[in-house]
C-alpha positions as CSV (number, residue, x, y, z in Angstrom):
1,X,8.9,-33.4,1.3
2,X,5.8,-34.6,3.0
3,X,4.9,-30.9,4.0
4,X,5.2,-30.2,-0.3
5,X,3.3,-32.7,-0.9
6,X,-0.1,-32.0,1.8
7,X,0.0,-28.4,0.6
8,X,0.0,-29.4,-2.9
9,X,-2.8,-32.4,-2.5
10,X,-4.5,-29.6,0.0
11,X,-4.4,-27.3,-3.3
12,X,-5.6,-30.2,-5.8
13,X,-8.8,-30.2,-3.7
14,X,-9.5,-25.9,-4.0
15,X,-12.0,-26.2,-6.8
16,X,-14.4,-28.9,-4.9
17,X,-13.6,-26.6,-2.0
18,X,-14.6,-23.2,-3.6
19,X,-17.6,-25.4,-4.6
20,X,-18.8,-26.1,-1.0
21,X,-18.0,-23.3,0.5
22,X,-16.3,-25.1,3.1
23,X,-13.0,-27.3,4.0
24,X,-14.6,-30.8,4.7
25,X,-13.5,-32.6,1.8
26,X,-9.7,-32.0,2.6
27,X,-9.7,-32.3,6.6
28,X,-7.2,-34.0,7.1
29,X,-4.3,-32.8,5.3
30,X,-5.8,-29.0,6.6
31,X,-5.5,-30.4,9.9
32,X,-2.3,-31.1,9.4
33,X,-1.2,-28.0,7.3
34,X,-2.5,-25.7,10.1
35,X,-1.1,-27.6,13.1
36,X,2.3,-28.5,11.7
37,X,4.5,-25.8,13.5
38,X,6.9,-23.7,10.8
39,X,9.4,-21.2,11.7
40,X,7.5,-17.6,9.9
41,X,8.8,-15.9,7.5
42,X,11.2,-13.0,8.6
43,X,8.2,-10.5,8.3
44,X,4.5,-11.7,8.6
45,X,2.1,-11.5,5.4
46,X,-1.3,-10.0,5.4
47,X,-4.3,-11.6,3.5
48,X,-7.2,-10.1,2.8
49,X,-11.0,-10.0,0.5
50,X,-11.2,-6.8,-1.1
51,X,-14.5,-5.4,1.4
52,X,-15.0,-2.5,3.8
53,X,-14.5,-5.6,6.3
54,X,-10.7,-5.5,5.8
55,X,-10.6,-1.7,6.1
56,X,-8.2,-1.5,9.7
57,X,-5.7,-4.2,7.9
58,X,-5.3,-1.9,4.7
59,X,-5.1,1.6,6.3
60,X,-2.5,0.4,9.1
61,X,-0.3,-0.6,5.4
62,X,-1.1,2.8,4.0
63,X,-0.9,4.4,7.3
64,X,2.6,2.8,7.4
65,X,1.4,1.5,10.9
66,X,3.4,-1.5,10.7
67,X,7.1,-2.3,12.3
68,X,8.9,-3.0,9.0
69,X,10.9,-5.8,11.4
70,X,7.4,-7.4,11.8
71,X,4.9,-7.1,8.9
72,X,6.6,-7.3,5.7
73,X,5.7,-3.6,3.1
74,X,4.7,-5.4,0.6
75,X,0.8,-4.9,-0.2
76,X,-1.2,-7.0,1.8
77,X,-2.4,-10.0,-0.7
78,X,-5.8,-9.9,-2.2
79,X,-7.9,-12.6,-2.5
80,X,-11.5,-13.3,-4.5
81,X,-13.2,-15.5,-2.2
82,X,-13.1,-16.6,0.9
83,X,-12.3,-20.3,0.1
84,X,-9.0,-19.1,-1.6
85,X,-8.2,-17.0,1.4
86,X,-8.5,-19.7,4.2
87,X,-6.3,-22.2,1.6
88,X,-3.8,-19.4,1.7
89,X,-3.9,-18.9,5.5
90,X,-3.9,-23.0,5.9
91,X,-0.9,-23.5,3.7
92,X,0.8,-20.2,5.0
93,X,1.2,-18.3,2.4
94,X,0.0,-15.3,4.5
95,X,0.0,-15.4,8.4
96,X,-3.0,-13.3,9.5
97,X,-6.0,-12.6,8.1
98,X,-9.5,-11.5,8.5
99,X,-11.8,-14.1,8.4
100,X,-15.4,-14.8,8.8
101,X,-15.9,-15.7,12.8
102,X,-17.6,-18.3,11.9
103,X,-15.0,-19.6,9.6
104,X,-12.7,-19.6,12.5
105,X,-14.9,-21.6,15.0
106,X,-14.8,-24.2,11.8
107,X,-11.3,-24.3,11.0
108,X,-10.5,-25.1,15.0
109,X,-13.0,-27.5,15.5
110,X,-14.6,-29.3,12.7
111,X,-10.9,-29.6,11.4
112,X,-8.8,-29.1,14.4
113,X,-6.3,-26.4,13.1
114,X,-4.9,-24.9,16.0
115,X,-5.9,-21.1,15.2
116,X,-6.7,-18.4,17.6
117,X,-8.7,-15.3,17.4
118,X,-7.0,-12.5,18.3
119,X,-9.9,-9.7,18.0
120,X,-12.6,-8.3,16.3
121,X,-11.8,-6.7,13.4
122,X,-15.3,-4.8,12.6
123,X,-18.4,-4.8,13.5
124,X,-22.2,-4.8,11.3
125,X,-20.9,-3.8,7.4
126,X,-23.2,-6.5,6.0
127,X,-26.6,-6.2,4.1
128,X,-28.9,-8.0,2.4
129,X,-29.8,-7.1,-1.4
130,X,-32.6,-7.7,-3.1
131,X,-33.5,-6.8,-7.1
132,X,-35.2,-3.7,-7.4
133,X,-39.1,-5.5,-8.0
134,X,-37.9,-7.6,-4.6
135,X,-40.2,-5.2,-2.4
136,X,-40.9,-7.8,0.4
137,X,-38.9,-11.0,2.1
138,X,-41.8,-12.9,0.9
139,X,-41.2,-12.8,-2.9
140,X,-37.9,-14.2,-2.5
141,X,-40.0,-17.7,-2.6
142,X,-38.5,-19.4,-5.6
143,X,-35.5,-18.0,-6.3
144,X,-31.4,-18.1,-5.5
145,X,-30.2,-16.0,-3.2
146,X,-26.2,-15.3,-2.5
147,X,-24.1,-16.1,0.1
148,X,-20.2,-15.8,0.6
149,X,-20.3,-19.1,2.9
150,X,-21.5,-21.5,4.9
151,X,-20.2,-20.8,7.9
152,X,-21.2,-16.8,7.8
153,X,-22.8,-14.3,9.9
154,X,-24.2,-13.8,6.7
155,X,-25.6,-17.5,6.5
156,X,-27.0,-17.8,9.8
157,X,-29.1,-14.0,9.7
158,X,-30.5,-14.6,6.5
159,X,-31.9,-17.9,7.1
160,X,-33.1,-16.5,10.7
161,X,-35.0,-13.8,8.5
162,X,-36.0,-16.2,6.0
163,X,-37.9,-18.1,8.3
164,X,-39.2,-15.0,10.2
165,X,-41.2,-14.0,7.1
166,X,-42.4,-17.6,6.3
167,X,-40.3,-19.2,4.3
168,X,-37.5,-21.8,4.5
169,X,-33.6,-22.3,3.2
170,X,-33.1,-25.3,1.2
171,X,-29.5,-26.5,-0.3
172,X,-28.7,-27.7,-3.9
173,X,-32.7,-28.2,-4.2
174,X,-34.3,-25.9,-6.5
175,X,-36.5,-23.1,-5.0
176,X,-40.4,-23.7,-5.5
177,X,-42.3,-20.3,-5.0
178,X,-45.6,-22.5,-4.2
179,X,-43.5,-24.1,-1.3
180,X,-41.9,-21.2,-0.2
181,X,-38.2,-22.3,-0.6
182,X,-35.4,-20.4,-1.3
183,X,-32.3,-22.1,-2.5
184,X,-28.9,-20.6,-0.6
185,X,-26.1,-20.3,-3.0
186,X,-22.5,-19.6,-2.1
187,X,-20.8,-17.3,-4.3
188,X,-17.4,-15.2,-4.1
189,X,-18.2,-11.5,-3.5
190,X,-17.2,-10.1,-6.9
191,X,-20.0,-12.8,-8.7
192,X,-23.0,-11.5,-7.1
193,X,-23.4,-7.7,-8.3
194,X,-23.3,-9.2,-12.0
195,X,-25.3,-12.3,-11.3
196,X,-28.5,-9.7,-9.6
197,X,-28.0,-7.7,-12.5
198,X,-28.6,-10.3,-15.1
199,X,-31.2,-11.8,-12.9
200,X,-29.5,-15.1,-12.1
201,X,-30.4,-14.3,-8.1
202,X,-33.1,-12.8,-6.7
203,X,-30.8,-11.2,-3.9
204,X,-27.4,-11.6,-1.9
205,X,-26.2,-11.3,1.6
206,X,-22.5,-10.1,1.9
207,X,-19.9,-7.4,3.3
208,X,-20.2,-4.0,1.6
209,X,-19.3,-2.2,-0.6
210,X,-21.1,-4.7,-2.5
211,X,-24.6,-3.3,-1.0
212,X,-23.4,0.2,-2.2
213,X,-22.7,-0.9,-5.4
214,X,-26.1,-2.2,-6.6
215,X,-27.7,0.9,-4.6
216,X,-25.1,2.9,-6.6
217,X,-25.7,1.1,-10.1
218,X,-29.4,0.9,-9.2
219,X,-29.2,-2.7,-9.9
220,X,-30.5,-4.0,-6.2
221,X,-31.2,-2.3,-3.3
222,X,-30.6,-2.8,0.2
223,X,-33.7,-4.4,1.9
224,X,-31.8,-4.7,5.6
225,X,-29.3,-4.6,7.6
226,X,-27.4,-7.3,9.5
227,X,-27.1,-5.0,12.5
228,X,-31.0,-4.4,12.3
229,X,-31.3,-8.3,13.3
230,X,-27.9,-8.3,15.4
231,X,-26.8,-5.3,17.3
232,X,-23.1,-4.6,16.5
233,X,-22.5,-8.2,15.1
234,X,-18.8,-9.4,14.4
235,X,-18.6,-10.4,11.0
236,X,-14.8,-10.7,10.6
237,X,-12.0,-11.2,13.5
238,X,-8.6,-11.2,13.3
239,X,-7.0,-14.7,12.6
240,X,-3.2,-16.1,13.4
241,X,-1.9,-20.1,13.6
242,X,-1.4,-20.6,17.4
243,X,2.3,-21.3,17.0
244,X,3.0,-18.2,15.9
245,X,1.1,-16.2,19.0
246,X,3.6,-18.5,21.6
247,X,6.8,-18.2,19.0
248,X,6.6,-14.7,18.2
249,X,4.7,-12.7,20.1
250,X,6.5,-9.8,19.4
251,X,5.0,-9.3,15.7
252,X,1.8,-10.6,16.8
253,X,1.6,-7.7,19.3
254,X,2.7,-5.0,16.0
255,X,0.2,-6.2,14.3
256,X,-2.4,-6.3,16.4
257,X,-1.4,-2.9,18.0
258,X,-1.2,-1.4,14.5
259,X,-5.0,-2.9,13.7
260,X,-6.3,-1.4,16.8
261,X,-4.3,2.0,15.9
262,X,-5.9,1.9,12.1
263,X,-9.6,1.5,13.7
264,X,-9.2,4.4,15.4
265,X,-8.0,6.5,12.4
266,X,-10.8,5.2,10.5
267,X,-13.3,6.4,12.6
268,X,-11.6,10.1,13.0
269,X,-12.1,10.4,9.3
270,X,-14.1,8.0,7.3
271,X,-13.6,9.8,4.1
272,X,-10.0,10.2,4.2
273,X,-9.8,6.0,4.5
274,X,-12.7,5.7,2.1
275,X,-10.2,7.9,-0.6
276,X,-6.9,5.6,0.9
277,X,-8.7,2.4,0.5
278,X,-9.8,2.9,-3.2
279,X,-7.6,1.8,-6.4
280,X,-5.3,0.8,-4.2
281,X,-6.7,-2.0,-2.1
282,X,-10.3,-2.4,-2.9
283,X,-11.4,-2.2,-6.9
284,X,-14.8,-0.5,-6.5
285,X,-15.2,3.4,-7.0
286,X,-14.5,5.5,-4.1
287,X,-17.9,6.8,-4.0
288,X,-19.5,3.1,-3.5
289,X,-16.9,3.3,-0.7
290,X,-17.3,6.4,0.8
291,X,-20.7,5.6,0.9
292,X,-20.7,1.8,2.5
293,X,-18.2,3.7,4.8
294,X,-21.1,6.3,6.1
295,X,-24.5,6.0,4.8
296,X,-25.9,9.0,5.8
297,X,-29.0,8.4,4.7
298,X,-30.2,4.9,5.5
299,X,-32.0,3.2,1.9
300,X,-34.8,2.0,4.2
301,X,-36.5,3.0,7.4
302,X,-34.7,1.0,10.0
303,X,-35.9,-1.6,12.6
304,X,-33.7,0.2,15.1
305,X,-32.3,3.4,14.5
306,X,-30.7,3.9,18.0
307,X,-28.5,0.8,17.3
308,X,-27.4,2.5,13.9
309,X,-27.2,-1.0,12.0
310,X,-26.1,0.9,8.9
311,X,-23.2,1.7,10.6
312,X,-20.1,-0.1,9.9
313,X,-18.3,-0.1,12.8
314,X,-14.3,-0.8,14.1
315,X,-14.0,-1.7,17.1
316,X,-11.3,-4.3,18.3
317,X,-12.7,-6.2,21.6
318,X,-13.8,-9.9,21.3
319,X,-17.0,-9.8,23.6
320,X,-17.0,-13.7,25.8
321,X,-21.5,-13.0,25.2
322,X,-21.3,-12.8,21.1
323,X,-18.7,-16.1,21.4
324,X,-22.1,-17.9,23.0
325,X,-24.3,-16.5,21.4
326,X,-22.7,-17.5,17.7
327,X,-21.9,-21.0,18.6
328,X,-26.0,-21.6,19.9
329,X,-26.8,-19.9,16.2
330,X,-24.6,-22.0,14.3
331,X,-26.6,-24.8,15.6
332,X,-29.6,-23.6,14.1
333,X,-28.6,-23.0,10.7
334,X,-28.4,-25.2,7.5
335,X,-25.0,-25.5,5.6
336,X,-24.1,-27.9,2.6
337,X,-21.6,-29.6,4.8
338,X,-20.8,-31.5,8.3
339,X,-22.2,-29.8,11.1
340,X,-21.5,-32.2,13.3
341,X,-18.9,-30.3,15.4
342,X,-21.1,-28.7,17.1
343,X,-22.9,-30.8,18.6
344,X,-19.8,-31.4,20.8
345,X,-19.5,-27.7,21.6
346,X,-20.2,-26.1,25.0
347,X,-21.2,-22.7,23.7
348,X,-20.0,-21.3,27.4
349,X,-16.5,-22.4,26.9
350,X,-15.5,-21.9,22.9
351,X,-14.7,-18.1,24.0
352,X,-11.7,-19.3,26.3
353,X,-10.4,-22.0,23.7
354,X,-10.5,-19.9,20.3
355,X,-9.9,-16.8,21.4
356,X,-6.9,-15.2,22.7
357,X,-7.4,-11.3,24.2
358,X,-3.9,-10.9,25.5
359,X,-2.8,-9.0,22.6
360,X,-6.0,-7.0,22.0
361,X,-6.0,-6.0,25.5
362,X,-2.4,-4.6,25.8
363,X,-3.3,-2.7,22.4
364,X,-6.7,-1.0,23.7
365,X,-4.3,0.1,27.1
366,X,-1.6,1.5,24.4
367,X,-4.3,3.5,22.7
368,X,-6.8,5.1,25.2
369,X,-8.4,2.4,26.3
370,X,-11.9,1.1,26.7
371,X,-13.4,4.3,26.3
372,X,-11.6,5.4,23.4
373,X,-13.8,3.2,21.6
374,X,-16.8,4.0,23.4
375,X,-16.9,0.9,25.2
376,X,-18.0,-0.6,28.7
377,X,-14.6,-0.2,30.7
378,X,-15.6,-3.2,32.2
379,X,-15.8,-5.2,28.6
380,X,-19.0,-6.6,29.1
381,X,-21.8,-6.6,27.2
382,X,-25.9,-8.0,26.5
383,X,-26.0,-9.3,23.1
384,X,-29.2,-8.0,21.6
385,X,-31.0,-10.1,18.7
386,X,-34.2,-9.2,16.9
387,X,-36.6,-11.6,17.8
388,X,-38.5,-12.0,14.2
């Protein structure tokens, strides 16, 4: 009865959630939804935000890539924002999920769920988009601008680029053109196409195909690239409660060896998952799709061609350098919330504690290896940011 009665309070408490963009105003009953050690349900549950993002989860579905004894058929469950998604991965109505990275560093420390990463799930797939008169970082003095959460990739390269072209990120304070604000917003994917349309934002940050829908519709247009600030960026990882990595390591191990199995397939044929993934799992046309999946020809000259930032890429290996790296950015970035987690963070040891490679490992051995990813065999690598 107790247990009933946390997730329901915990669900009493989405809409000032949603609001935030983060988890602080339930803490403690997250805390003790995540932690509270459950037996899972006979097959695991997928959840997942309808983006490019998510691609590996939903093609290893249609793909049929998953142990039927392990993942349960049914479709993986779609969710509209990523507030609603970590609720449903807190109170366990799905077991693994894609999540925002640094979502993930949150939900372990700020509120002490005992999660673990368990790999990368893509890398770059992010833009930012701007309205179509936007024609420099500059004029987005004194207006809105979208972002999915707080705790984003999204969130801390936008405000690293805001600042680069002089300007500076405010929250719930209006934007004042003569002061060069710009007042961050968080909105749920699906909201932001309409709201640039009807000019309510001068521009959003966020996962594709969102970008390639406003380049599509001709309603925005892509002004940058995540990966033209951050080389090969994780955006999303693969999620799972602790418990269920010790109890069953078995279905952890499907799942993650059918993830890594989807990548590759993704990557032998983009169009044929571009064609699997639309109507079916994500809403928007396939050709917004198809082209968030390849971009072959980039809407602006790129920063760095050689690093191909348009380039959404799947890749499954959880580099210790990007761990660091993230956790040092996360400092340096304003959020409508309590940051002070990590201040009590040793960005050197977060890798070790959060994530768990075990599984990721055995699944890049199964499939080729390394190098069947193009990867250093070693699994190292030099985390290259744009210094603006």
């Amino acid at each position: 009865m107790t247990q009933l009665l946390s997730r329901r309070q915990l669900l009493a408490g989405a809409s000032g959630l949603a609001a935030a963009g983060g988890l602080f105003g339930v803490a403690g009953l997250a805390r003790s939804a995540v932690e509270s050690p459950t037996h899972p349900r006979a097959q695991l549950r997928i959840g997942y935000l309808p983006i490019t993002d998510a691609a590996p989860l939903l093609i290893a579905h249609s793909a049929g890539l998953y142990p039927s004894d392990a993942v349960s058929s049914a479709r993986p469950v779609l969710f509209r924002s990523w507030a609603a998604l970590a609720e449903a991965f807190i109170t366990r109505q799905v077991d693994i999920v894609h999540l925002l990275m640094p979502m993930a560093v949150q939900l372990r420390y700020a509120l002490g769920g005992a999660v673990r990463i368990l790999g990368w799930n893509h890398t770059n797939g992010s833009a930012l988009t701007v309205a179509p008169h936007v024609r420099e970082l500059s004029e987005l003095a004194g207006t809105q601008v979208g972002i999915p959460f707080w705790w984003s990739i999204h969130n801390i390269v936008l405000q690293r680029l805001l600042r680069a072209h002089g300007l500076r990120p405010v929250v719930r304070r209006s934007a004042s053109r003569s002061d060069g604000t710009v007042e961050l917003i968080v909105m749920s994917p699906s909201d932001m196409v309409p709201a640039l349309a009807n000019g309510s934002i001068g521009g959003y940050v966020v996962a594709d195909p969102f970008n390639a829908v406003a380049q599509i519709k001709k309603i925005g247009r892509i002004a940058l690239f995540l990966g033209d600030v951050w080389r090969e960026h994780a955006c999303c990882v693969l999620l799972a409660h602790e418990d269920v990595t010790t109890r069953h390591p078995e279905q952890v191990q499907a799942v993650t060896d059918a993830v890594v199995a989807a990548q590759l397939r993704i990557g032998a044929d983009r169009g044929a998952a571009a064609s699997a993934l639309a109507g079916r799992y994500l809403p928007q046309p396939v050709g917004a799709i198809r082209l968030a999946l390849t971009y072959p020809k980039p809407p602006y000259p790129l920063v760095h061609p050689d690093w191909q930032p348009q380039r959404i890429g799947y890749q499954p290996f959880p580099f210790p350098s990007y761990t660091e790296r993230l956790i040092e950015a996360m400092r340096e970035t304003v959020v409508d919330g309590n940051r002070d987690f990590l201040e009590r963070l040793d960005p050197a040891r977060v890798h070790g504690e959060l994530v768990d490679d075990v599984f990721v490992r055995r699944s890049l051995d199964t499939h080729g290896g390394p190098q069947a990813f193009g990867l250093d065999p070693a699994l190292t690598r030099t985390e290259e940011v744009q210094s603006l």
